[in-house]
PAMARKOL-717110 format. One record per residue: z negated, y, x of N, C-alpha, C, CB in turn; residue in one letter. Coordinates in steps of 0.001 Angstrom, whole numbers. Glycine has a CB too. Example, Ala and Ser with C-alpha at 12.3 -4.5 7.8 and 13.67 -1.06 7.14 Angstrom:
{{-7800, -5690, 13190}, {-7800, -4500, 12300}, {-7800, -3300, 13200}, {-9046, -4473, 11308}, "A"}
{{-7080, -2250, 12850}, {-7140, -1060, 13670}, {-7870, 30, 12900}, {-5725, -598, 14084}, "S"}
! end
This chain:
{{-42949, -20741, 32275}, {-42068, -20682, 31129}, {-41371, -22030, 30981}, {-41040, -19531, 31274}, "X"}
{{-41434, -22634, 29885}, {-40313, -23819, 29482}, {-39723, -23368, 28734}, {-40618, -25086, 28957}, "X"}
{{-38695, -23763, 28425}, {-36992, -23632, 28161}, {-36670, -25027, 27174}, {-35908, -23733, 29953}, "X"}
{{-36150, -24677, 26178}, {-35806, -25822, 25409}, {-34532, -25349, 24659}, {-37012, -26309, 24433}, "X"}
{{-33117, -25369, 25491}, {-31792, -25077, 24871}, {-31759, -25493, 23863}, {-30735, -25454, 25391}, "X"}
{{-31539, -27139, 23624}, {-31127, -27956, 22412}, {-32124, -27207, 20683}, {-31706, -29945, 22954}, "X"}
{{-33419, -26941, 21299}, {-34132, -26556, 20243}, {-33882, -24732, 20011}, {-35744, -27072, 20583}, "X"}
{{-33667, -24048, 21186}, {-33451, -22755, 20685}, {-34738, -22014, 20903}, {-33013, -22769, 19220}, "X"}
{{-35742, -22660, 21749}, {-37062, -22528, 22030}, {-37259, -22366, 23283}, {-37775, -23471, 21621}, "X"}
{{-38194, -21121, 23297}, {-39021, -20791, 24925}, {-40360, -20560, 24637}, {-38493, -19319, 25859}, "X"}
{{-41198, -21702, 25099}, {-42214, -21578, 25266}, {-43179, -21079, 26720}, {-42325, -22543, 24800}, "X"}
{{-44167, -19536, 26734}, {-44327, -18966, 27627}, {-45930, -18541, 27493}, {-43286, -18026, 27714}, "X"}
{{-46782, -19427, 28724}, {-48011, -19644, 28455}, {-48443, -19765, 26684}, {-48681, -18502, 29228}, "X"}
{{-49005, -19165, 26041}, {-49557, -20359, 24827}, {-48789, -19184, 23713}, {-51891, -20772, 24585}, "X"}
{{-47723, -18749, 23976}, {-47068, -18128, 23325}, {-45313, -19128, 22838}, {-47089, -16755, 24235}, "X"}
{{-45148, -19000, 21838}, {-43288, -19762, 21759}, {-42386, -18779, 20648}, {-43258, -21890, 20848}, "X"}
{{-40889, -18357, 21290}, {-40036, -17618, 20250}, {-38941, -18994, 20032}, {-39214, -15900, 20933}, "X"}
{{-38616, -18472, 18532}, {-37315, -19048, 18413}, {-36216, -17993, 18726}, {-37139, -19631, 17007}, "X"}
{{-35240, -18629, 19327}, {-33500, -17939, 19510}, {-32669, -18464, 18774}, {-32722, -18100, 20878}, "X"}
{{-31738, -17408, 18131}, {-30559, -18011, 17652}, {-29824, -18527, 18953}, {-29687, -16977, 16772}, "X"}
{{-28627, -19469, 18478}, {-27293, -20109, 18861}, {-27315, -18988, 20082}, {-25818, -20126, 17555}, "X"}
{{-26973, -17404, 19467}, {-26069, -16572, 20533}, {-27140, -16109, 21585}, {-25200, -15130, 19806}, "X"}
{{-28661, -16074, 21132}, {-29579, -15065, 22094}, {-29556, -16304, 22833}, {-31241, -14229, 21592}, "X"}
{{-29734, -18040, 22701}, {-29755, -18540, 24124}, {-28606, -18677, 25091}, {-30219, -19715, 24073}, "X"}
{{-27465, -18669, 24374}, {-26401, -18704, 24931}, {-26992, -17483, 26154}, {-25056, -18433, 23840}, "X"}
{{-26618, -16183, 25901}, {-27120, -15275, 26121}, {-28339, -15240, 27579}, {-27513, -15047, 24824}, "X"}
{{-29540, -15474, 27271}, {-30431, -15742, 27661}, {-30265, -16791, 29235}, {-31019, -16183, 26460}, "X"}
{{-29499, -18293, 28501}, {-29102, -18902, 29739}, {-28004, -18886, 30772}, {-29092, -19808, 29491}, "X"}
{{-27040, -17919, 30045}, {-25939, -17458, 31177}, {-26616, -16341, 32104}, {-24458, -16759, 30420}, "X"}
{{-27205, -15548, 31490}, {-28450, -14714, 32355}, {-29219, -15475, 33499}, {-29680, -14271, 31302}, "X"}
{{-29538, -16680, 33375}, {-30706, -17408, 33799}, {-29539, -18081, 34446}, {-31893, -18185, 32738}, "X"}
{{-28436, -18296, 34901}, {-27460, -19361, 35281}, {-27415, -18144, 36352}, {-25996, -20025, 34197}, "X"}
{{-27185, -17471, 35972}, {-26776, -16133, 36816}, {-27208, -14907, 37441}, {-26193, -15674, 36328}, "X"}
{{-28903, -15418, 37672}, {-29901, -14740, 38377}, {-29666, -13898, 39189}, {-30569, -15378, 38921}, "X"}
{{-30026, -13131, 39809}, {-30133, -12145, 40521}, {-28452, -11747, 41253}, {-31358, -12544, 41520}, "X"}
{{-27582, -11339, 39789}, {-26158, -11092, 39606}, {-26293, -10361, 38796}, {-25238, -12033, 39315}, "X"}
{{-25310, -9398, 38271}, {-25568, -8534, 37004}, {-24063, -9278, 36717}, {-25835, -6488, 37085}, "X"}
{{-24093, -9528, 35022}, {-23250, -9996, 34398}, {-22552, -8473, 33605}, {-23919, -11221, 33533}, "X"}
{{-21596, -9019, 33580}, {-20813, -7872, 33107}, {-21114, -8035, 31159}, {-18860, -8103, 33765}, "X"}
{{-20535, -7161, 30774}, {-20527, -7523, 29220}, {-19514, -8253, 28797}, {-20499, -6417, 28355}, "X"}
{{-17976, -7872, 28845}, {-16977, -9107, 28891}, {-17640, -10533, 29518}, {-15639, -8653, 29885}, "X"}
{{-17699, -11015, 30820}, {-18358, -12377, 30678}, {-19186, -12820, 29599}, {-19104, -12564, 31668}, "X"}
{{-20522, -12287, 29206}, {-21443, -12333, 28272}, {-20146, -12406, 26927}, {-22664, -10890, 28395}, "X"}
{{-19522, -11666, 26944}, {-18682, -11693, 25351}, {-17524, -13015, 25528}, {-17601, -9833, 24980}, "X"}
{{-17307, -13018, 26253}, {-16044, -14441, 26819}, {-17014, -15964, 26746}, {-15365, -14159, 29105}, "X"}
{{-18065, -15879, 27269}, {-18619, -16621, 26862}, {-19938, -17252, 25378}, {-18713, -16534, 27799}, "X"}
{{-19952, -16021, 24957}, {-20356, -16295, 23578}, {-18833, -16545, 22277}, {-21414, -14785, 23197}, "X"}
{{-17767, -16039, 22589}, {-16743, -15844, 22016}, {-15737, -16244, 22067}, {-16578, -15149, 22015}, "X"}
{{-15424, -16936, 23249}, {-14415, -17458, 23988}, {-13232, -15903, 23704}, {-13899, -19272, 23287}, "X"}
{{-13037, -15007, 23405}, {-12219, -13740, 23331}, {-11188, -14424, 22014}, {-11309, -13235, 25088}, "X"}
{{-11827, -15622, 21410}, {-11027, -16378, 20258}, {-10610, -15125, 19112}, {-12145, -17738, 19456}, "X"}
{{-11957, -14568, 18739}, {-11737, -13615, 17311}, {-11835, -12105, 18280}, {-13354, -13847, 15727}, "X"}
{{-11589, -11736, 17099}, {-12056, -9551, 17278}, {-13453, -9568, 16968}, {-11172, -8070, 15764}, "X"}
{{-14427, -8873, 17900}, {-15051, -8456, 17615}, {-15651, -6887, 17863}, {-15401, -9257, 17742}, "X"}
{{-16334, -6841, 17143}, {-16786, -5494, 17864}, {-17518, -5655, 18408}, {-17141, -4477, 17362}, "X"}
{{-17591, -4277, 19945}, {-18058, -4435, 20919}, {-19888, -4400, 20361}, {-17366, -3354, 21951}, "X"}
{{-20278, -3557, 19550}, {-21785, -3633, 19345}, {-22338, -5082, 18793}, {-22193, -2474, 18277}, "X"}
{{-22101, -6011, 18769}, {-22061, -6955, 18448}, {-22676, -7829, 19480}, {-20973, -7111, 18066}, "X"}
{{-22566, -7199, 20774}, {-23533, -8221, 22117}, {-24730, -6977, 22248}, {-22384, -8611, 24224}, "X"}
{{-24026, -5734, 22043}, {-25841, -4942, 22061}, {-26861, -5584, 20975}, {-25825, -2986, 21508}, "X"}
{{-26487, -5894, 19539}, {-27312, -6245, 19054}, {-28276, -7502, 19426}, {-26827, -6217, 18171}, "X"}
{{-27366, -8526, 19905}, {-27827, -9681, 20192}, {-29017, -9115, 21568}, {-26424, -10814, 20564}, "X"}
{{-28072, -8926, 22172}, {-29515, -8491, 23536}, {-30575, -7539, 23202}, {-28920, -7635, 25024}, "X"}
{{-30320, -6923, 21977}, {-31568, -5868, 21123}, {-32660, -7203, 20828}, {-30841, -4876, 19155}, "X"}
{{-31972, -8009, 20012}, {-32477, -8497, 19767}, {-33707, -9359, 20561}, {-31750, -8718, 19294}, "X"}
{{-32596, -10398, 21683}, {-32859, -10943, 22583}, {-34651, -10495, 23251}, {-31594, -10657, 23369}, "X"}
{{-34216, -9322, 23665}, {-35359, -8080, 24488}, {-36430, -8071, 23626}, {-34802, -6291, 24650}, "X"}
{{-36624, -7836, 21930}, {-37501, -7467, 21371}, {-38407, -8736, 21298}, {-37080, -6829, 20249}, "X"}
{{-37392, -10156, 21142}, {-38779, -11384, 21039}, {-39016, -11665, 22563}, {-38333, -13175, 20099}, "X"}
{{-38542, -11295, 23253}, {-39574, -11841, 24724}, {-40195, -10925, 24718}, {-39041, -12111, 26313}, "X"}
{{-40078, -9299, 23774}, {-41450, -8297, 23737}, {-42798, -9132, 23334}, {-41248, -6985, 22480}, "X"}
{{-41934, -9463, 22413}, {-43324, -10423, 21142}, {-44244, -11158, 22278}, {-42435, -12172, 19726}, "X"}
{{-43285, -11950, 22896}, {-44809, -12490, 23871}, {-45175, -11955, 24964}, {-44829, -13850, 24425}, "X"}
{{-44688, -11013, 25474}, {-45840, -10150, 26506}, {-44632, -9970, 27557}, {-47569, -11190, 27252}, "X"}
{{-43496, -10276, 27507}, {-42224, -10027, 28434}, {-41309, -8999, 28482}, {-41448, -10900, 28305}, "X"}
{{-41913, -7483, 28832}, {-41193, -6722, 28418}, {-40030, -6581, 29660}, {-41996, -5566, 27969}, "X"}
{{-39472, -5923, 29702}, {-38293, -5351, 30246}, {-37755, -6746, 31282}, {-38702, -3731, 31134}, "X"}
{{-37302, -7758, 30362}, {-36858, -9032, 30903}, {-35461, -8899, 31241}, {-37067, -10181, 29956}, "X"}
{{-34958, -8146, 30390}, {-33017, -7866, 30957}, {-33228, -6088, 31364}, {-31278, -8138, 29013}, "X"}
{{-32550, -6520, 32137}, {-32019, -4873, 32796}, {-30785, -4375, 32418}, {-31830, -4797, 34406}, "X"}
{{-30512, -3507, 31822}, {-28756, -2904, 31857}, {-28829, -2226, 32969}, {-28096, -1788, 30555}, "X"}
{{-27685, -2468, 33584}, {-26873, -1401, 35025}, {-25689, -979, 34091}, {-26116, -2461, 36885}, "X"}
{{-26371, 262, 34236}, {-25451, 1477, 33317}, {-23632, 1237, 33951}, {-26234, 3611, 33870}, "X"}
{{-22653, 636, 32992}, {-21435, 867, 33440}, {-21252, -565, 34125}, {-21308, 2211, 34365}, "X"}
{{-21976, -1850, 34203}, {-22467, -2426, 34927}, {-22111, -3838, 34355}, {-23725, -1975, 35124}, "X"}
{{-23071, -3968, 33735}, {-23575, -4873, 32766}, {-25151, -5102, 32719}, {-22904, -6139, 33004}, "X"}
{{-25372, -6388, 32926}, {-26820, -6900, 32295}, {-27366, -7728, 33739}, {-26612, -8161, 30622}, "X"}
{{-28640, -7900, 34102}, {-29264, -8782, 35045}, {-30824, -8510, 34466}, {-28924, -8363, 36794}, "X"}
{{-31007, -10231, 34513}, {-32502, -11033, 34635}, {-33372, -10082, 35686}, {-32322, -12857, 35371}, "X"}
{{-34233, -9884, 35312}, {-35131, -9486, 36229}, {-36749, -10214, 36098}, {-35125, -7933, 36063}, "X"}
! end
């Protein structure tokens, strides 16, 4: 797998997705934070700095999202939820 933050790009064998701004954010605090389960506050503190209100479905979507294009190239069940937990890379 290569990784291209600045572009918003992961290219994975002869497959490539684009990410928005928030799925790499997302994606590389995951990847910063390997074999840890991130809570959802961290994940939201750091996409958000806790600056505005948001609503909480607002990081499910992104990681809906997130999950469905590493489906696209053959990467399924790349994030794990730990129910009550948060989120970890697998």
């Amino acid at each position: 797998m290569e990784i291209f933050p600045h572009k918003g790009v992961i290219k994975y064998k002869d497959d490539e997705i684009t990410l928005t701004k928030n799925e790499m954010t997302i994606f590389m605090y995951l990847l910063s934070h390997r074999e840890h389960i991130v809570s959802r506050d961290e994940l939201m503190t750091e996409l958000w700095n806790n600056e505005e209100y948001l609503n909480d479905n607002a990081l499910t979507v992104n990681i809906s999202r997130l999950r469905g294009r590493f489906k696209d190239i053959g990467l399924e069940d790349v994030i794990e939820t730990r129910k009550g937990q948060g989120y970890i890379l697998v």
